[in-house]
TORTI-293723 format. One record per residue (C-alpha): x, y, z; residue in three letters. Coordinates in steps of 0.1 Angstrom, whole numbers, padded with zeros to 4 digits, always signed. Example, Ala and Ser with C-alpha at 12.3 -4.5 7.8 and 13.67 -1.06 7.14 Angstrom:
% TORTI-293723
+0123-0045+0078Ala +0137-0011+0071Ser 
//
This chain:
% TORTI-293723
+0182+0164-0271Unk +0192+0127-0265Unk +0165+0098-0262Unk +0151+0089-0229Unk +0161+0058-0213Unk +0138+0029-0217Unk +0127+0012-0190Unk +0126-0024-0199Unk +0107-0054-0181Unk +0126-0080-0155Unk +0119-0117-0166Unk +0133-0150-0152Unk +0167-0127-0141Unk +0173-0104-0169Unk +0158-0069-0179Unk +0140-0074-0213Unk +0120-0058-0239Unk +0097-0089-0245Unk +0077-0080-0278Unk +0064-0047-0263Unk +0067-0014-0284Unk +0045+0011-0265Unk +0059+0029-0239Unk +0049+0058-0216Unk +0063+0087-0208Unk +0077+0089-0169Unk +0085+0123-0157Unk +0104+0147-0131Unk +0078+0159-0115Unk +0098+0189-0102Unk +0108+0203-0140Unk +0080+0186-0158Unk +0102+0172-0183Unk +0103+0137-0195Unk +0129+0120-0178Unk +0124+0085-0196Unk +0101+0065-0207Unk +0084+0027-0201Unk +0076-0001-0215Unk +0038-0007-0221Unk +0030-0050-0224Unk +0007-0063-0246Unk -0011-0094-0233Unk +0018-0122-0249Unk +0042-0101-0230Unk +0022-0108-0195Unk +0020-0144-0206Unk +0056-0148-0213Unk +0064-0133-0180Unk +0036-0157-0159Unk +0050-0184-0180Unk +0083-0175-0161Unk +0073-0175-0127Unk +0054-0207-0131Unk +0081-0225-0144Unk +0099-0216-0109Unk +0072-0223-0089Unk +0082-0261-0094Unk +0114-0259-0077Unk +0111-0225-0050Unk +0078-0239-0036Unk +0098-0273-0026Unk +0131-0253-0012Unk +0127-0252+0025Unk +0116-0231+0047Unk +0155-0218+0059Unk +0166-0214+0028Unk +0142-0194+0016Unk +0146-0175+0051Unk +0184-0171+0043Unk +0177-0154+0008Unk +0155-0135+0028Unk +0176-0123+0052Unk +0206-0116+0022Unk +0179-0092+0004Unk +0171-0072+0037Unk +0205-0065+0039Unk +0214-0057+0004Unk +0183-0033+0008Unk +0198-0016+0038Unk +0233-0012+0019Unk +0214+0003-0013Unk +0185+0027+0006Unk +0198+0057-0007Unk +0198+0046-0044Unk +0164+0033-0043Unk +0150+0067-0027Unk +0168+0088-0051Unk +0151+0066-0080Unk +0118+0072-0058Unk +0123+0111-0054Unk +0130+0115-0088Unk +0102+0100-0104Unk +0073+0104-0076Unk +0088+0139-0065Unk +0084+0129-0026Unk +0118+0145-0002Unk +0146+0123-0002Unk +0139+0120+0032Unk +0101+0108+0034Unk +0112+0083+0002Unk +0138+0072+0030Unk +0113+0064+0055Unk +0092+0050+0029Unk +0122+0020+0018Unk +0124+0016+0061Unk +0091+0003+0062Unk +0092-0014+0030Unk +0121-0028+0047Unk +0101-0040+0079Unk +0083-0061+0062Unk +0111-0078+0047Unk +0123-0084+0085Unk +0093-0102+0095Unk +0090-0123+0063Unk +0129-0137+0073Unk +0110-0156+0103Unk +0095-0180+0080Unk +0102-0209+0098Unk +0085-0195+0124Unk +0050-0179+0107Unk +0048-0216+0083Unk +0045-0235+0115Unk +0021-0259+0118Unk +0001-0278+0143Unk +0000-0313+0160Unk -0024-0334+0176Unk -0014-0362+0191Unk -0038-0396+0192Unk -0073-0373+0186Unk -0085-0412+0183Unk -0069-0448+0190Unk -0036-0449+0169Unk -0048-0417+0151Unk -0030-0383+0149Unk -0039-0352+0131Unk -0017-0327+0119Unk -0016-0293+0095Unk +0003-0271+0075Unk +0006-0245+0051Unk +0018-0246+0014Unk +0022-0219-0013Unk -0004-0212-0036Unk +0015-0208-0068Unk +0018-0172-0092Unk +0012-0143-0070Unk +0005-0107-0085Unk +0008-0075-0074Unk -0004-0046-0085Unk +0009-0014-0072Unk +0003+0025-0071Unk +0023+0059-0079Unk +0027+0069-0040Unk +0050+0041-0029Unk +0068+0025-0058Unk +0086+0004-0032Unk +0074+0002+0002Unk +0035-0014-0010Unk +0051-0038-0035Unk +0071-0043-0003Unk +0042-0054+0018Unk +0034-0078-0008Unk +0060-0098-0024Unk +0084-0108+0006Unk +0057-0127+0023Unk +0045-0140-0007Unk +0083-0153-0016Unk +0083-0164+0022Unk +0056-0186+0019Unk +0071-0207-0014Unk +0052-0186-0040Unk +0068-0170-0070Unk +0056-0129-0077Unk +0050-0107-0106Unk +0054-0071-0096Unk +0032-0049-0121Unk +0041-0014-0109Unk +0027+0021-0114Unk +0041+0032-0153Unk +0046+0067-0134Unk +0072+0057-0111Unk +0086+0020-0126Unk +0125+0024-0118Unk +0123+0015-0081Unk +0109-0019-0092Unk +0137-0028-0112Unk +0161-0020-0086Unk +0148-0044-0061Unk +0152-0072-0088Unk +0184-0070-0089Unk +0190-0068-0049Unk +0168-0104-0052Unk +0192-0116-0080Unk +0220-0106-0058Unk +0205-0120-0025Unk +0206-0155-0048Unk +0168-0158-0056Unk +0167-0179-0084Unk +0158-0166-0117Unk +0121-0164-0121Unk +0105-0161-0087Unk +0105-0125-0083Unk +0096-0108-0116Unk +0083-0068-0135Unk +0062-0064-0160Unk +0051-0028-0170Unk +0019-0015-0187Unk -0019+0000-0186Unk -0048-0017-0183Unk -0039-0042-0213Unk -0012-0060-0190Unk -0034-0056-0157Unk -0065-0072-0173Unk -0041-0100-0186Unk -0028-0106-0154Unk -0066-0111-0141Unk -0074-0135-0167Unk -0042-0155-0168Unk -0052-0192-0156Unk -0016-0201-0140Unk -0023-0167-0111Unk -0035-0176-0085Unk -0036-0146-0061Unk -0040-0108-0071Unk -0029-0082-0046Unk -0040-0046-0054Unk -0037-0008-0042Unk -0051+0015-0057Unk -0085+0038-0065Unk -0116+0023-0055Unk -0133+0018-0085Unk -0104+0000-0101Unk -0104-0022-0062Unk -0140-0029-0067Unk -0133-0040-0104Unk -0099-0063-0100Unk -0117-0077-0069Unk -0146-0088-0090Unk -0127-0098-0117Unk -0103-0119-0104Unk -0128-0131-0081Unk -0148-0145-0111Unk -0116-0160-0127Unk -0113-0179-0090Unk -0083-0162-0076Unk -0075-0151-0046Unk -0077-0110-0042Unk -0072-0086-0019Unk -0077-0055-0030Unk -0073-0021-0014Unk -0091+0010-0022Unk -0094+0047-0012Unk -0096+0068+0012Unk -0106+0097+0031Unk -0089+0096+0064Unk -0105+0121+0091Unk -0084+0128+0126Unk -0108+0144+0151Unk -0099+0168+0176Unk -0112+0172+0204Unk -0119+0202+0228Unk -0093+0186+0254Unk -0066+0181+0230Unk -0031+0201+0229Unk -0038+0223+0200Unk -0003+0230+0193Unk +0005+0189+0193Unk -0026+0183+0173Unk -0021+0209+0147Unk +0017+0198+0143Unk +0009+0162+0136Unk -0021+0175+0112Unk -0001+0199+0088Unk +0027+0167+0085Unk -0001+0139+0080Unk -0019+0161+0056Unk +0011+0176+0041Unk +0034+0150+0038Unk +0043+0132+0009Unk +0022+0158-0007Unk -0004+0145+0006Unk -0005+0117-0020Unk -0005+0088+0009Unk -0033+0064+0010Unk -0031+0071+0050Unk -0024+0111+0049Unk -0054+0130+0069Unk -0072+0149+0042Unk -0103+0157+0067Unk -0101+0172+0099Unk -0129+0173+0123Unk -0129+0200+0146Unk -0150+0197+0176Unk -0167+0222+0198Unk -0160+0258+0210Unk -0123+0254+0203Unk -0122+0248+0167Unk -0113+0282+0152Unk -0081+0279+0176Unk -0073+0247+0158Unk -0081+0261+0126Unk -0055+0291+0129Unk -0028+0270+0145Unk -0032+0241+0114Unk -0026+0273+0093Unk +0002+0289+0103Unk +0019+0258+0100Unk +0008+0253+0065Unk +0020+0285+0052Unk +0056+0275+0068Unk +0058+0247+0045Unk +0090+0248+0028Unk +0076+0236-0009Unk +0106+0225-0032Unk +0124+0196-0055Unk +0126+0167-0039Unk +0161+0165-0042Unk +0172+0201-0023Unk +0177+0191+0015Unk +0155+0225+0020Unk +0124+0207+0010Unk +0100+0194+0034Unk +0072+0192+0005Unk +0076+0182-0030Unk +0054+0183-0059Unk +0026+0164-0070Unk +0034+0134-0098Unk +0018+0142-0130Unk +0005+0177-0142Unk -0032+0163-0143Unk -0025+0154-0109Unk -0018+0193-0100Unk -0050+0204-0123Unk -0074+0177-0105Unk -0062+0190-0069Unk -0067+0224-0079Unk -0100+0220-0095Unk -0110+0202-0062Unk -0103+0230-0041Unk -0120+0258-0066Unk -0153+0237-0062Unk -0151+0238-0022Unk -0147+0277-0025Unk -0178+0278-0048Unk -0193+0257-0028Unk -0188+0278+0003Unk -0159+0268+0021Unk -0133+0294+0032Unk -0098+0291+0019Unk -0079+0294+0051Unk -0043+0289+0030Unk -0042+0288-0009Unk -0016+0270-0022Unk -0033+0269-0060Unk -0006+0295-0072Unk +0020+0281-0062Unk +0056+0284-0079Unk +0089+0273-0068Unk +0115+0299-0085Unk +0142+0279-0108Unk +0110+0251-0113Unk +0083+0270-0131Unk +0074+0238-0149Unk +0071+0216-0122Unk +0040+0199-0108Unk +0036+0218-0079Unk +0009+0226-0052Unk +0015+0244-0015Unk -0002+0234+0013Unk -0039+0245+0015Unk -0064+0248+0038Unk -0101+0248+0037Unk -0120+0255+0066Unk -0161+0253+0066Unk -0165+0225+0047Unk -0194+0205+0045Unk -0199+0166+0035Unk -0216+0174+0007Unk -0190+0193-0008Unk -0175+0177-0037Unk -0139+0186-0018Unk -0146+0165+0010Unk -0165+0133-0006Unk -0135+0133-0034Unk -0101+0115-0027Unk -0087+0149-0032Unk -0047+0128-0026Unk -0027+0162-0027Unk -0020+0186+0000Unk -0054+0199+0011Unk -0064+0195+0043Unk -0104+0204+0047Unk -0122+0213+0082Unk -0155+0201+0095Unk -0171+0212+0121Unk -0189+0194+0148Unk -0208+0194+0182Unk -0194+0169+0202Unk -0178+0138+0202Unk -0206+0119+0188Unk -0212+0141+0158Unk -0177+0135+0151Unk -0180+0100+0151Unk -0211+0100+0132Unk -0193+0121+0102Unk -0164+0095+0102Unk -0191+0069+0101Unk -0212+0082+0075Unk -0183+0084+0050Unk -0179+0054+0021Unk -0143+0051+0031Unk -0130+0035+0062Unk -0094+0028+0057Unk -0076+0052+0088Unk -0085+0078+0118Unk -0074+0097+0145Unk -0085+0111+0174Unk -0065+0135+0193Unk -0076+0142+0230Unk -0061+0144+0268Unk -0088+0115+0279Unk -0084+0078+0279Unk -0126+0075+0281Unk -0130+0098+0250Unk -0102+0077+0232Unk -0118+0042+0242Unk -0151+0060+0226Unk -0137+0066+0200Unk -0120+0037+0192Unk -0148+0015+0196Unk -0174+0034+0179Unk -0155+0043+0144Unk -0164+0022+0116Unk -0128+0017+0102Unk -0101-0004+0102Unk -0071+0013+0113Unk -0072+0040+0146Unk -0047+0063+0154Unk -0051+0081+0193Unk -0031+0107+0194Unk -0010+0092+0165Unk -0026+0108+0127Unk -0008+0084+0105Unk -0017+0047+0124Unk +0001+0024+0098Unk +0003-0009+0113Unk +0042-0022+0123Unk +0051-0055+0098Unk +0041-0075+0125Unk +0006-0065+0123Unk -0017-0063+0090Unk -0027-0033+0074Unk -0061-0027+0055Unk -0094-0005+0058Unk -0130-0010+0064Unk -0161-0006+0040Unk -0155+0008+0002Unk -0115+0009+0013Unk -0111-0028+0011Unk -0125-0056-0014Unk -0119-0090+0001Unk -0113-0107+0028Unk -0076-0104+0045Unk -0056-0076+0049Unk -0017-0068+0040Unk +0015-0081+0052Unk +0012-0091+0090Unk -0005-0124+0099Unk -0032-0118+0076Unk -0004-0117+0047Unk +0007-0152+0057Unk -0021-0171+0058Unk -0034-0146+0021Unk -0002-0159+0002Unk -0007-0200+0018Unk -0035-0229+0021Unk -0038-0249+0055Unk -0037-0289+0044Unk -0048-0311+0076Unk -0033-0350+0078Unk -0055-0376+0096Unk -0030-0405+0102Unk -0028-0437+0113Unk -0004-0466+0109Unk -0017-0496+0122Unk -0001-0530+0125Unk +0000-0556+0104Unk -0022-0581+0123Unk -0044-0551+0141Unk -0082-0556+0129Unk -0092-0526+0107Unk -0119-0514+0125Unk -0134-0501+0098Unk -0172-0493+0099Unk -0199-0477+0075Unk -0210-0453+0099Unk -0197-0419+0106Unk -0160-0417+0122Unk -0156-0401+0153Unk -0127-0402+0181Unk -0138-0428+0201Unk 
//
């Protein structure tokens, strides 16, 4: 058998090994074979690679605003021209359909189109003579070495609603990607080098929780952006909060979509099997709860079903696919030991996809579609982040009760509502505790132009990604007070307290 390919680190324009000699095995999920394995950093490797980006800092931070906006708009087509590469390298390391990996670089891609307006978002302000001869003015200016710190699910599109903005604004990046699924990462380095970054603003390190914790404790970072787990959220955010950094930090989730008595169930139970489905179901915005409300719920129930079992579970690669498999084998055994304890714990198994196996990939990673109907909240199935393709039922009342369970749950990233009425929908709406609503829609992710982050234990800090909220995360306002008085003109000056008059 020959050696797997190393995955090296990208530092100041070149992949390198830095001093690092552990590595980690990254595999297919579809055959469960190694495909090749990564570089692991040791704390001097992190620092060689900050060192890097702050050296550039110096000179990106002063290139203007259209230059910057030009490289920009080089890279977005460079990333165009190369989607299908980087969703192969997706697919075969995350397992996801060529297709949803596609969508996946297309949003990614989004961001990079509102980032190359620049000029625009770094605009200041102007006040003309707030006092006599006075004028006051602001702006924004970069903060200096920017992290991210990305999961498994989307090697590209999250690092993708990071580090364009955070370029955009004058900052230089390092990208510290999942060691599950690291080769996307190194791919977009190179579409940087060939969009004419320079060498050292846009740079990978891999590793564990040696080379994250070195990147929270480095004094020349300045901002940390994180997705991930809650627990590890609430931990960077504290962290790197202490060390007096910037952080944004994204956690779980447990996304519900509600449906309502008045809803098309056919419509409804489409959009649930491909939200909770999807991607596996390893999306930080699939629907992993459904809230069935009222008399028509079993109806709802059936037709979410029969779609599951339709599913067409394969490699990621095989055009036949509309489901891959999960990324790691302790993902699959976690998933599965999720839905065993909702069975014991009284819920119905309305589709079982625990025995699952694709013929030609015995060995792969793989979980069908499953559905569990009767759940309860205190089932350990529905308080979980299950993040695989298990889609449990609750059962409510009314339209209350249903926003009541939404409420009542720790996360508060996404939610749906499907119904046929406006007033139900503005109910909704306003009464749900979380940060992103879907009506009608089960997947609401935010376009570019608008910010994306949750509510409550989902989010840990105080802006949310890309968007608006991106822009002003990676800068600092500065406001001028000027005045430019003549030669012979009396001061004016005064101990008291200055005002406009």
């Amino acid at each position: 058998m020959s050696t797997p390919q190393t995955v090296q680190h990208w530092v100041a324009g070149a992949r390198t090994a830095l001093g690092s000699t552990r590595t980690s095995p990254v595999f297919d999920p579809a055959t469960g074979r190694t495909a090749r394995q990564v570089l692991l950093a040791e704390a001097a490797d992190v620092e060689a690679v900050v060192a890097a980006a702050h050296d550039a800092f110096a000179g990106w931070s002063q290139t203007s605003v259209t230059a910057r906006s030009k490289i920009l708009f080089a890279f977005r087509e460079l990333v165009a021209r190369d989607a299908q590469r980087l969703a192969e390298a997706i697919t075969d390391e995350h397992g996801k359909v060529l297709s949803d990996a596609l969508g996946e670089v297309q949003r990614g891609l989004e961001v990079v189109e509102f980032a190359c307006g620049v000029p625009h978002l770094l605009k200041g302000s102007y006040s003309d003579q707030v006092s006599q001869g006075v004028d006051s003015y602001s702006f924004r200016e970069p903060l200096g070495v920017c992290v991210g710190i990305t999961p498994f699910n989307f090697p590209a599109m999250v690092p993708m609603w990071m580090f364009p903005v955070a370029i955009a604004c004058g900052n230089t990046f390092v990208l510290k990607p999942s060691e599950r699924d690291p080769s996307a990462s190194l791919l977009l380095a190179e579409l940087w080098q060939e969009a004419g970054l320079p060498d050292g603003v846009f740079n990978v390190v891999h590793g564990d929780r040696v080379a994250v914790d070195a990147l929270l404790d480095s004094p020349w970072v300045a901002a940390v952006s994180f997705v991930g787990s809650t627990p590890i959220a609430r931990s960077i955010h504290e962290r790197a909060s202490a060390a007096g950094k910037r952080v944004q930090a994204l956690g779980g989730a447990k996304n519900h979509a509600v449906v309502l008595p008045d809803a098309d169930v056919d419509f409804a139970a489409d959009h649930l099997a491909a939200a909770a489905f999807g991607s596996a179901g390893e999306r930080c915005m699939a629907v992993s709860a459904a809230v069935a409300v009222g008399a028509g719920a079993d109806r709802v129930v059936e037709a979410v079903a029969q779609r599951a079992r339709a599913v067409r579970v394969g490699p990621g690669r095989d055009e036949a696919s509309e489901m891959g498999p999960v990324v790691t084998a302790a993902a699959r055994e976690r998933i599965v030991g999720l839905v065993d304890s909702g069975e014991r714990a009284g819920a119905r198994v309305a589709v079982d996809g625990r025995g699952l196996v694709v013929p030609g990939h015995e060995d792969g990673f793989f979980v069908g579609p499953t559905v569990l109907d009767a759940v309860t909240t205190d089932m350990e199935v529905y308080r979980e982040e299950v993040f695989g393709p298990v889609l449990s039922v609750v059962r409510a009342d009314d339209v209350d009760e249903a926003i009541a369970v939404v409420n009542a749950n720790p996360y508060g990233n996404g939610t749906a509502v499907f119904t046929s009425s406006g007033a139900a929908a503005r109910r909704f709406q306003r009464g749900v505790h979380v940060g992103m609503i879907g009506i009608n829609v089960p997947v609401p992710v935010p376009m570019a132009f608008y910010s994306f982050g949750g509510w409550k234990d989902s989010l840990f800090g105080d802006t949310h990604v890309h968007g608006p909220e991106g822009v002003a995360f990676y800068s600092r306002a500065k406001v001028v007070t000027s005045r430019w008085p003549e030669t012979r003109q009396a001061s004016g000056a005064s101990l008291q307290f200055p005002t406009s008059s």
